[in-house]
Structures are given as structure tokens and as C-alpha cells.
MDAnalysis code that builds the backbone (N, CA, C; Angstrom):
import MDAnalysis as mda
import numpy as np

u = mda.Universe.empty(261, n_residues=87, atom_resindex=np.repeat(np.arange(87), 3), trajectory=True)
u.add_TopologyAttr("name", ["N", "CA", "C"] * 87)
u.add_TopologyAttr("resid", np.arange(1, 88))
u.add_TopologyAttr("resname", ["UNK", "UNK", "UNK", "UNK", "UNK", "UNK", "UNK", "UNK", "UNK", "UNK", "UNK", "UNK", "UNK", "UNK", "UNK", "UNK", "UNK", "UNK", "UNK", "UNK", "UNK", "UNK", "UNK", "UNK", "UNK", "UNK", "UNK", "UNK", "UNK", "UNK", "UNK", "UNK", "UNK", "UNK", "UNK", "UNK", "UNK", "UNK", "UNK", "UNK", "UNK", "UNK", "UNK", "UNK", "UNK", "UNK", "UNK", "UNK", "UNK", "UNK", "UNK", "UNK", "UNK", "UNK", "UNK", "UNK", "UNK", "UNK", "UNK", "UNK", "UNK", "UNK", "UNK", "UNK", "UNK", "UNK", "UNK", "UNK", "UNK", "UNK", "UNK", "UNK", "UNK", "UNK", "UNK", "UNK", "UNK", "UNK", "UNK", "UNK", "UNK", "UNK", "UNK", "UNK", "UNK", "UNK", "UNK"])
u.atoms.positions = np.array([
    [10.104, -0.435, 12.673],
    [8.944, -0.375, 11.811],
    [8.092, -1.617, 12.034],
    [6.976, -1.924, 11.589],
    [5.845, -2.461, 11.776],
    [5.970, -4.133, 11.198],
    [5.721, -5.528, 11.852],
    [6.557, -6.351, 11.062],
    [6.294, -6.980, 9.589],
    [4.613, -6.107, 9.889],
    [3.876, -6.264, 8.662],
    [4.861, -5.409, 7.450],
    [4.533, -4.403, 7.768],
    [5.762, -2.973, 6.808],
    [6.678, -4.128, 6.414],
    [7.440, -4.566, 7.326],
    [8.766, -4.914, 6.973],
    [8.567, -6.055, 5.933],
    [7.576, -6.979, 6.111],
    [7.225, -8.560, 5.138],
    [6.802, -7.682, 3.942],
    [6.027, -6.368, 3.849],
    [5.685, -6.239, 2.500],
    [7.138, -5.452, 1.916],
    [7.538, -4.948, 2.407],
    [8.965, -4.578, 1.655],
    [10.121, -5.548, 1.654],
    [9.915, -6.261, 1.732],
    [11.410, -7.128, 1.760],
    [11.279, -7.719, 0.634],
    [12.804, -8.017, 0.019],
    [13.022, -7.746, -1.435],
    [12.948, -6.790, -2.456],
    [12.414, -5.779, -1.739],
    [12.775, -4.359, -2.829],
    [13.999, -3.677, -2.671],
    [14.361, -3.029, -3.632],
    [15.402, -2.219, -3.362],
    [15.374, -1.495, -2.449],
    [16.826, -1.164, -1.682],
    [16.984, -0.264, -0.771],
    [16.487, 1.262, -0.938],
    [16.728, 1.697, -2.005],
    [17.323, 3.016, -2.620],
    [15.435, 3.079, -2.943],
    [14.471, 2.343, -2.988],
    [13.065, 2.434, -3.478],
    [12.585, 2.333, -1.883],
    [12.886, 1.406, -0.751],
    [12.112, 1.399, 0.289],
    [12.861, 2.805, 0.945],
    [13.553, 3.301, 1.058],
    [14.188, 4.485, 1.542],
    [12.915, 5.898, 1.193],
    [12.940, 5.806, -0.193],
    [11.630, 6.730, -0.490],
    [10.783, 6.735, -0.464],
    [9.899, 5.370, -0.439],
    [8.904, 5.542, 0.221],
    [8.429, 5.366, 1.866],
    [9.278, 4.936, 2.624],
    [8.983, 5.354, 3.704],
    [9.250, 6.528, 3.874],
    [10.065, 7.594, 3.403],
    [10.659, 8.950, 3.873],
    [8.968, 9.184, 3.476],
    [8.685, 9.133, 2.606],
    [7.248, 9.669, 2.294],
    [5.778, 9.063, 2.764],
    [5.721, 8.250, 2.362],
    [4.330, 7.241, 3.326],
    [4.219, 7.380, 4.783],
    [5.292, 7.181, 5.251],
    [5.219, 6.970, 6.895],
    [6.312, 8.135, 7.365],
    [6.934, 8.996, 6.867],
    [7.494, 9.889, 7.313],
    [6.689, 11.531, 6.904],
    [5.986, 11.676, 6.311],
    [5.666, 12.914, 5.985],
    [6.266, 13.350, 4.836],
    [7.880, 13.285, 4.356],
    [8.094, 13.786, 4.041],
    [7.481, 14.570, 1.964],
    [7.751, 15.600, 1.362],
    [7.093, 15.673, 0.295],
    [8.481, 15.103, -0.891],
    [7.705, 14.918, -1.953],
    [8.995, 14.710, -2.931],
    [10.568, 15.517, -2.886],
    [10.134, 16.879, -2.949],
    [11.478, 17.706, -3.013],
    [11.900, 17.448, -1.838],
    [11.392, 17.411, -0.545],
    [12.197, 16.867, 0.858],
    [12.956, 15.589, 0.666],
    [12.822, 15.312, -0.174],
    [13.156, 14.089, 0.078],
    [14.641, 14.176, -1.101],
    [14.021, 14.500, -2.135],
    [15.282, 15.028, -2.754],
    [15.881, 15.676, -2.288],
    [16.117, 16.604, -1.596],
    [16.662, 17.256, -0.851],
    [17.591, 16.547, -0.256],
    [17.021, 15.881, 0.887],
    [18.041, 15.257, 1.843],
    [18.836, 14.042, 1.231],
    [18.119, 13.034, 0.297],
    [18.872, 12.297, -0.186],
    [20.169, 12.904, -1.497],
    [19.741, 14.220, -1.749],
    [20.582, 15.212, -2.496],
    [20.516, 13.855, -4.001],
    [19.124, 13.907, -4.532],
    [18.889, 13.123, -5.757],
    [17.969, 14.242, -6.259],
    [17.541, 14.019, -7.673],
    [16.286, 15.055, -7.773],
    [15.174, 14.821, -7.900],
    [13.921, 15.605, -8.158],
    [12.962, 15.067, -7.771],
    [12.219, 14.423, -8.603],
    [12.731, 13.868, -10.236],
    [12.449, 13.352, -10.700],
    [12.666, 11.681, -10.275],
    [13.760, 11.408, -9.901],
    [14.373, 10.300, -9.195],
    [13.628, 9.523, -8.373],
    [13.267, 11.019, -7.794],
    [12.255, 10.519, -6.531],
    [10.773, 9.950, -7.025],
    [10.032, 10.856, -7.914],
    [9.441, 10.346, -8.902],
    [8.997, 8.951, -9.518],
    [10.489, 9.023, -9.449],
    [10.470, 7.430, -10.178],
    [10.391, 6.544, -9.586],
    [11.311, 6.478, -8.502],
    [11.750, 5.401, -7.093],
    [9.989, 5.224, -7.038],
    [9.403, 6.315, -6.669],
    [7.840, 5.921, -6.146],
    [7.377, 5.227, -7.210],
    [7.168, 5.687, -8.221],
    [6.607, 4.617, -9.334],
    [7.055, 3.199, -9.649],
    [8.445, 3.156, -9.303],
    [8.627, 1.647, -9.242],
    [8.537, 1.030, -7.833],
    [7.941, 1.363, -6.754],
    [8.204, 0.906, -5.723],
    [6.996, 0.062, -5.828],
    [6.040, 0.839, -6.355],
    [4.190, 1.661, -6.066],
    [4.154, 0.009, -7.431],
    [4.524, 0.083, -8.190],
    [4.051, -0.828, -9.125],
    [4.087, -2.178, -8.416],
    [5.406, -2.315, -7.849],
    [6.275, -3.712, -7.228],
    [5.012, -4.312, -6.619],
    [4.465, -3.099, -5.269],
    [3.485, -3.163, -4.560],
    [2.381, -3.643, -4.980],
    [2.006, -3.030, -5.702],
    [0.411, -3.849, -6.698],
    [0.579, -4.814, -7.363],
    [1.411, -5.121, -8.015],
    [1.507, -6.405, -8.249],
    [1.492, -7.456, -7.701],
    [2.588, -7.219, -6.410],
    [2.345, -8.256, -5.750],
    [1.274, -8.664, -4.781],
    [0.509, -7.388, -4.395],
    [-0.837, -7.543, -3.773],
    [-1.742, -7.945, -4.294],
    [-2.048, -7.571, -5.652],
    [-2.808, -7.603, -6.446],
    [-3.978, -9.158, -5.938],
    [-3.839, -9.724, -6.331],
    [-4.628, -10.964, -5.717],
    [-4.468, -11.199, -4.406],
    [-4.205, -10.400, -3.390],
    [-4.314, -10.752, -2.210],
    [-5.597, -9.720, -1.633],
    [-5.713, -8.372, -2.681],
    [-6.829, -7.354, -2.758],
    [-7.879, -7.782, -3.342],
    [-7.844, -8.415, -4.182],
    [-8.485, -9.538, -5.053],
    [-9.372, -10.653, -4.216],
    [-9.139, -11.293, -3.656],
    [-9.303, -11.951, -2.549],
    [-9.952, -11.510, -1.452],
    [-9.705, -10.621, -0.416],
    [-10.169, -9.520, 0.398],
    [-11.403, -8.654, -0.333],
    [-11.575, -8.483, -1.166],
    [-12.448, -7.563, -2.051],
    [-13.836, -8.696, -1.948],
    [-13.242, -9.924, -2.624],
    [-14.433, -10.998, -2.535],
    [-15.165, -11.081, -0.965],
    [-14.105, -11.479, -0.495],
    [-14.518, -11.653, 1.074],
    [-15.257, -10.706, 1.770],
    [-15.154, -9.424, 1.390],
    [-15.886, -8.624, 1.874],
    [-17.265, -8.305, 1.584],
    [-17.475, -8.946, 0.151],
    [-18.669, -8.624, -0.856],
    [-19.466, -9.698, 0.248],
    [-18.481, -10.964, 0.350],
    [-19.542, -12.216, 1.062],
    [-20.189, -11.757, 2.573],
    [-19.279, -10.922, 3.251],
    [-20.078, -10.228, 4.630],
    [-20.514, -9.347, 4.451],
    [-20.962, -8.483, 3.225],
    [-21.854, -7.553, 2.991],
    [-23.342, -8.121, 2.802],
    [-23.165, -9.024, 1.647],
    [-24.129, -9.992, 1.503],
    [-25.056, -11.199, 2.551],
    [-23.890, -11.524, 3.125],
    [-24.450, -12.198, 4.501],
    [-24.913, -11.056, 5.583],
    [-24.524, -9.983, 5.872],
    [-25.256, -9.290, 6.972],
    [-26.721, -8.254, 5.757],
    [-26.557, -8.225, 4.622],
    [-27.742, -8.001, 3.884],
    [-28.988, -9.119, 4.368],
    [-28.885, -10.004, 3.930],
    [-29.316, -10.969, 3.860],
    [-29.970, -11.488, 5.530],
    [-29.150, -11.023, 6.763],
    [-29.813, -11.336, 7.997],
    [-30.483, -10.319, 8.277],
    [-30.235, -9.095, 7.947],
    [-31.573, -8.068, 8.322],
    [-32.203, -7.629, 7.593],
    [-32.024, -7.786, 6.154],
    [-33.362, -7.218, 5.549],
    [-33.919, -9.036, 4.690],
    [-33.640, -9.792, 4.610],
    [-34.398, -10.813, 4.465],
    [-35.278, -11.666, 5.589],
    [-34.073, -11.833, 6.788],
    [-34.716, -12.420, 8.071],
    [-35.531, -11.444, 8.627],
    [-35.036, -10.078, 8.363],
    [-35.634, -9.311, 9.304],
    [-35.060, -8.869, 10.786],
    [-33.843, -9.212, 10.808],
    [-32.899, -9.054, 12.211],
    [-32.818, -7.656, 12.633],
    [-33.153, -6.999, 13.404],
    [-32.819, -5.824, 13.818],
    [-31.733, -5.799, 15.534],
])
């Protein structure tokens, strides 16, 4: 897997990164997944919701951040062609 993938999951539970990769990066749908892990699909359910929270949280200001940064090169390439006039 990707080494990025791997730095944002490390430290989560096994039994939570298991389901969401079966699903994010595997295709698979909830009941597949219950299925094969023979859990149900409420479980599965859940695993995603606590994985999915872990995730935003800890991104949270790193999206935060990136969000700004982007406003500033929207603004700066605003600003060179319709103020300077750059075409």
C-alpha cells in the first residue's frame, strides 16, 4: 500500500483499518465485507464510523491549513489576471 496510506493509518486499530481498506481501496460494499470477515453489517457500519471520525480529526487542521493555502493561490492568480491584466 501507498506510504502515504500507511502514515495516515498507523495507530488505528487493526480490525477498523481492515474495513476500510476492504472498502475505500478495495471496492468492496458493506455486506461484502461482512460477509467475508463473517461480522455483520452493522459492525461494519460502525468500524467505518469510527475509523472515518479518527480520520477527521486528525486531519482536521491539516485541511484547515490546505483550504487557506489554496484560497491564497486563488487570490494571487485572481489578482495577476484580472487586476494586472495577465493573459
Amino acid at each position: 500500500m501507498d506510504l502515504y496510506i500507511n502514515d495516515a493509518l498507523e495507530g488505528i486499530p487493526e480490525k477498523l483499518k481492515i474495513v476500510f481498506i476492504m472498502n475505500k481501496f478495495e471496492g468492496f460494499k458493506y455486506l461484502e465485507i461482512a460477509e467475508m470477515l463473517e461480522i455483520s453489517v452493522k459492525t461494519v457500519e460502525s468500524r467505518m464510523s469510527k475509523i472515518l471520525k479518527i480520520l477527521r480529526k486528525r486531519y482536521s487542521g491539516f485541511l484547515s491549513i490546505i483550504f487557506i493555502f489554496l484560497i491564497l493561490i486563488i487570490e494571487f492568480l485572481f489578482n495577476l489576471v484580472v487586476v494586472k491584466g495577465i493573459k
